[in-house]
C-alpha positions in Angstrom: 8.7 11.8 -8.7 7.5 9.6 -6.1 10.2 7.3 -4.0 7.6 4.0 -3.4 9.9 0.9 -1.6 8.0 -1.8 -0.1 7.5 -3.2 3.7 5.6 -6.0 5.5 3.4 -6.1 8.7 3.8 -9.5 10.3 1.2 -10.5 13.2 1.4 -13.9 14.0 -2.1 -14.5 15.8 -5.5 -14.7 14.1 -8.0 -13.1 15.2 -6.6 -9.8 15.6 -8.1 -6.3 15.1 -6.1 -3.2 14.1 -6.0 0.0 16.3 -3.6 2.2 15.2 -0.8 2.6 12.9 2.1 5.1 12.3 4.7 5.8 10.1 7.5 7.9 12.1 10.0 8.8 9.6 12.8 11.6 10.6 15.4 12.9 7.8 17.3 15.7 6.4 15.9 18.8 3.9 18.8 20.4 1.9 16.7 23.2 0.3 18.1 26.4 -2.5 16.2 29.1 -0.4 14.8 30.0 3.1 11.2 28.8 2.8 9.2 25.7 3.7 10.0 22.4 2.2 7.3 20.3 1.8 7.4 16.6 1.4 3.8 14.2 0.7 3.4 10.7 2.5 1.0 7.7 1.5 0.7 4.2 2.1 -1.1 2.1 0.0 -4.2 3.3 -1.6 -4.1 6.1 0.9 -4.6 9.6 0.0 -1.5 11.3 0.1 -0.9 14.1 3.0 1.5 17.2 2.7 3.8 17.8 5.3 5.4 21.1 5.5 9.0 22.2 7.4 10.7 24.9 7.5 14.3 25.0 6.0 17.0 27.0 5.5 19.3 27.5 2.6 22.3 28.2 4.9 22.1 24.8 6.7 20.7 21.2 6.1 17.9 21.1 8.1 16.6 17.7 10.0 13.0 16.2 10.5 10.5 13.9 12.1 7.2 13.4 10.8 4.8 11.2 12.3 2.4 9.9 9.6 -0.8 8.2 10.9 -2.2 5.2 8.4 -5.8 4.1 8.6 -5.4 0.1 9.3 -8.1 -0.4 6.0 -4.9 1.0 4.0 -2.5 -1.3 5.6 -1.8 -4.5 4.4 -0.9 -7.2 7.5 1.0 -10.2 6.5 -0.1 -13.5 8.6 1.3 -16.9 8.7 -0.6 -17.8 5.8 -0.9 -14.7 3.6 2.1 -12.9 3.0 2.0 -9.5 1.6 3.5 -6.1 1.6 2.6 -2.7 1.4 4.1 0.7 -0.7 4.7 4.0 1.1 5.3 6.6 -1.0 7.5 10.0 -0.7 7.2 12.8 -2.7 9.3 16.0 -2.7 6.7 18.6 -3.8 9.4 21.4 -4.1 11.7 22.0 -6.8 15.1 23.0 -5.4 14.6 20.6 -2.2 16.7 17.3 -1.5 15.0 15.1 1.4 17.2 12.2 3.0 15.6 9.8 4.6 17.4 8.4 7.1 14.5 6.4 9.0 10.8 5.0 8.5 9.6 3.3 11.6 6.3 1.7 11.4 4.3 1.0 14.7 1.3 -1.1 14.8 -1.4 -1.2 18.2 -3.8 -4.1 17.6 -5.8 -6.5 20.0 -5.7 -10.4 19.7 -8.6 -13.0 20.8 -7.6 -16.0 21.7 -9.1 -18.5 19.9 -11.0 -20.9 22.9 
């Protein structure tokens, strides 16, 4: 089952253009055998992209992942146009627990001053 909770992009200017965007998110596997865990990451409309990490069943084992999301998928909220965006997180194993303990989004974009 996919885990889908929401988030906004707020840039105040107008005018602005996109660069990049990237999702870090870091967390913990708790997996039944010594394989790798892999866990899929979307945003949006945004084709899904597997992520694979190599666990342990003798230990938890921790994780960063640093998703990159095309700024067509992304959603920006503005002053007058509030919105938000899904990113989904599914656990492709059976047997595999994932934890996440944080989703940091970063955002590079140029403004132009309107003269």
């Amino acid at each position: 089952a996919e885990y889908a909770p929401t988030f906004s992009v707020y840039i105040p200017e107008n005018g602005y253009s996109v660069q990049s965007a990237f999702i870090e998110v870091s967390g913990i596997f708790s997996t039944e055998g010594d394989e790798l865990s892999h866990i899929t990451l979307r945003v949006n409309g945004q084709t899904g992209v597997q992520y694979a990490v190599k666990t342990s069943s003798t230990v938890n084992t921790p994780f960063s992942i640093i998703h990159q999301v095309s700024a067509g998928d992304l959603n920006i909220s503005t002053p007058t146009d509030p919105t938000t965006n899904t990113f989904g997180v599914t656990v492709d194993d059976s047997g595999t627990g994932v934890t996440i303990v944080a989703a940091k989004i970063t955002v590079t974009y140029y403004h132009a001053p309107v003269q």
